[in-house]
C-alpha positions as CSV (number, residue, x, y, z in Angstrom):
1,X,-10.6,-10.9,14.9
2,X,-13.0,-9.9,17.1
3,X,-14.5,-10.2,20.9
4,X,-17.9,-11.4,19.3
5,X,-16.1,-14.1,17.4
6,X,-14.4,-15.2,19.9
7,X,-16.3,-15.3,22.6
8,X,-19.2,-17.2,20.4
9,X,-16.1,-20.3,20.0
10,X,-16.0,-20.7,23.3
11,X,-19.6,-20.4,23.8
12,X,-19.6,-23.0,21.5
13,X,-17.0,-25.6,23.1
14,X,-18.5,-25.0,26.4
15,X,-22.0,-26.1,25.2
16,X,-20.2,-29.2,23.3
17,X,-18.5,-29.8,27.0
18,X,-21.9,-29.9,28.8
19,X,-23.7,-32.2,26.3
20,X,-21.1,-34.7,26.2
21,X,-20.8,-34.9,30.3
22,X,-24.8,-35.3,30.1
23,X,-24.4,-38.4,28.2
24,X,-23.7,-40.7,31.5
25,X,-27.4,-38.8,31.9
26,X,-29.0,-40.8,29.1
27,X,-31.6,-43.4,29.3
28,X,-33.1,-44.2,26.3
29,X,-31.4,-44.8,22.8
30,X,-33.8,-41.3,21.8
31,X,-32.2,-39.0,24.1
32,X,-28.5,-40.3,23.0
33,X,-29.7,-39.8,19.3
34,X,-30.9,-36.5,20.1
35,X,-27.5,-35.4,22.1
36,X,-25.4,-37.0,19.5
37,X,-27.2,-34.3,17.7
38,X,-26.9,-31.7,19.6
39,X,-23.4,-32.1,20.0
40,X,-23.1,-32.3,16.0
41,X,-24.5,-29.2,15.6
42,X,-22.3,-27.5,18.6
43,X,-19.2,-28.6,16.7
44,X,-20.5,-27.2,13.8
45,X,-20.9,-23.7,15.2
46,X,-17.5,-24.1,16.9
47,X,-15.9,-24.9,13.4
48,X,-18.1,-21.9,11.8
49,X,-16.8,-19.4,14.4
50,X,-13.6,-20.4,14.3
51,X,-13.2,-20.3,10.5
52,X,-14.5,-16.6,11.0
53,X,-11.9,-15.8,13.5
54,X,-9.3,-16.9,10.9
55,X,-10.9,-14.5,8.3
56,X,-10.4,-11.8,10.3
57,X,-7.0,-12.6,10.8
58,X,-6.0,-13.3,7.8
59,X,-7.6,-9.7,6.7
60,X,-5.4,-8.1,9.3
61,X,-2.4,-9.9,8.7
62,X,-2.6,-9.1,4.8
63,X,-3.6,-5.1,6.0
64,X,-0.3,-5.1,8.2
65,X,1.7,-6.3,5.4
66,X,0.3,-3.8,2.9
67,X,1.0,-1.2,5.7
68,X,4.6,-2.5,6.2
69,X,4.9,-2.3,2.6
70,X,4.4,1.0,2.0
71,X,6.4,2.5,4.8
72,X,9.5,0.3,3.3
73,X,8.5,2.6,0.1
74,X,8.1,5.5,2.0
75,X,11.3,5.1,3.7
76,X,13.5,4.5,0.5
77,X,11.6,7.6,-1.1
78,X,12.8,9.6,1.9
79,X,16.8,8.6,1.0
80,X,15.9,9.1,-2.8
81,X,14.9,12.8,-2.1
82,X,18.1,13.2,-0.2
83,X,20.1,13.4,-3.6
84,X,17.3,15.7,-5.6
85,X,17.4,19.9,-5.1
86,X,14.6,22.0,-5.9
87,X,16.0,24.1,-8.9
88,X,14.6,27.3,-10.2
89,X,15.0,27.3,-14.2
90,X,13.2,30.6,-14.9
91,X,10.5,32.4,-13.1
92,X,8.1,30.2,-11.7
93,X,9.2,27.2,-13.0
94,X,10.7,24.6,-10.6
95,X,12.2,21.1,-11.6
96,X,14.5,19.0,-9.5
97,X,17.7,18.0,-10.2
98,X,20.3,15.3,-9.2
99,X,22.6,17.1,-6.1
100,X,25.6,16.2,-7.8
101,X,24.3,18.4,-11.3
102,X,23.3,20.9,-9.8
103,X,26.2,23.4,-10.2
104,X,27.1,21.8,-13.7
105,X,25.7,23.2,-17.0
106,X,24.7,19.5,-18.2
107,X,22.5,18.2,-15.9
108,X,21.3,14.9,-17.2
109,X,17.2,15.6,-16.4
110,X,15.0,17.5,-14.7
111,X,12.3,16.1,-12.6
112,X,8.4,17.4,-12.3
113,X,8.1,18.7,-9.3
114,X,4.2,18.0,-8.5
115,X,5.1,13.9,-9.4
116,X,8.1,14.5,-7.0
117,X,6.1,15.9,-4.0
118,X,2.6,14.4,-4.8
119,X,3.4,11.0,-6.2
120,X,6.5,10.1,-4.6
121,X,8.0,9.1,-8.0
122,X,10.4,10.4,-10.0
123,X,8.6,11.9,-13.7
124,X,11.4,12.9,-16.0
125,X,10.4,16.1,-17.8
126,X,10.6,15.4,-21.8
127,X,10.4,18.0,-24.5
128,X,7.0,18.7,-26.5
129,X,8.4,19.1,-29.7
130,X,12.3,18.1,-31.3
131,X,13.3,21.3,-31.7
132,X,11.2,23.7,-29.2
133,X,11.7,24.7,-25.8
134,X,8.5,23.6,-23.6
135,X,8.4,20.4,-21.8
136,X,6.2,18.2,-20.6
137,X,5.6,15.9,-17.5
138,X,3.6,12.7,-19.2
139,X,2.7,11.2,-15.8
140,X,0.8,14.5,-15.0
141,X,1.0,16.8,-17.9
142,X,2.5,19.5,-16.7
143,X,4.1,21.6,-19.0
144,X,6.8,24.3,-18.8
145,X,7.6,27.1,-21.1
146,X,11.4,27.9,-21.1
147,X,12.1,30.8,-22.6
148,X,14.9,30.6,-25.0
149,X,16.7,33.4,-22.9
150,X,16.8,31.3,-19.7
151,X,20.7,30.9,-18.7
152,X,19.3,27.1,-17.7
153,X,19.5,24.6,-21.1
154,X,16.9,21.7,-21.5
155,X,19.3,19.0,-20.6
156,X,20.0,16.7,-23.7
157,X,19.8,12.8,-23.2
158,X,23.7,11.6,-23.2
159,X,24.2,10.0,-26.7
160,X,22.7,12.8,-28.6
């Protein structure tokens, strides 16, 4: 909604206000025609400014709700990442991994840590092939290489 709009509505009233005290003014059956008119035509551009005030308001009240929206996400990602730590598994290659696993041998997944920081969603890393040891992020394809000698296992799903 803006100023322009605005003001152009009450513009438009004002001019509807003026013709209608004019009609005591009136002589012939012409000049109420022609008011009548005129006074038509101010309603109209009171009713066309009006509905454009409304757009705009109803574009700002749906960009405030998509703003609210996301800062509810952003504020329940926030208390996600409290119970995620940034582990090392081997050189250079960082997951995340529940708080509560983190000192246990049989952690139950590791999380990509680009979709963690980037995306602000949790991408569970999933192994390339059955029996090998690289793994790979499917939301962004980021792959890691653990070498077999690692002291960090690829977790197994439970039920394996």
């Amino acid at each position: 909604m803006t100023l322009p709009e605005i003001t152009a509505a009450i513009q438009s009233v004002k001019t509807g206000i003026n013709i209608v005290r004019g009609f005591n003014q009136l002589k012939t059956e012409f000049e109420v025609k022609s008011a009548t008119l005129e006074l038509l035509n101010s309603i109209i551009d009171v009713q066309n400014n009006l509905l454009t005030i409304q757009a705009s308001y109803q574009s700002l009240f749906d960009s405030k709700s998509e703003i609210e929206k996301e800062l509810v996400n952003l504020k329940n990602w926030e208390t996600t990442k409290l119970n995620y730590a940034l582990k090392q598994i081997s050189p250079g290659c960082f997951v995340y991994v529940m708080k509560d696993a983190q000192n246990s041998t049989d952690n139950s997944y590791w999380l990509c840590a680009n979709c963690f920081n980037t995306k602000n969603h949790k991408s569970i890393f999933q192994r390339k092939y059955a029996s090998g040891e690289d793994v790979v992020c499917h939301s962004c394809n980021a792959e890691l290489n653990i070498p077999s000698k690692t002291q960090h296992q690829i977790p197994k799903p439970t039920g394996w």
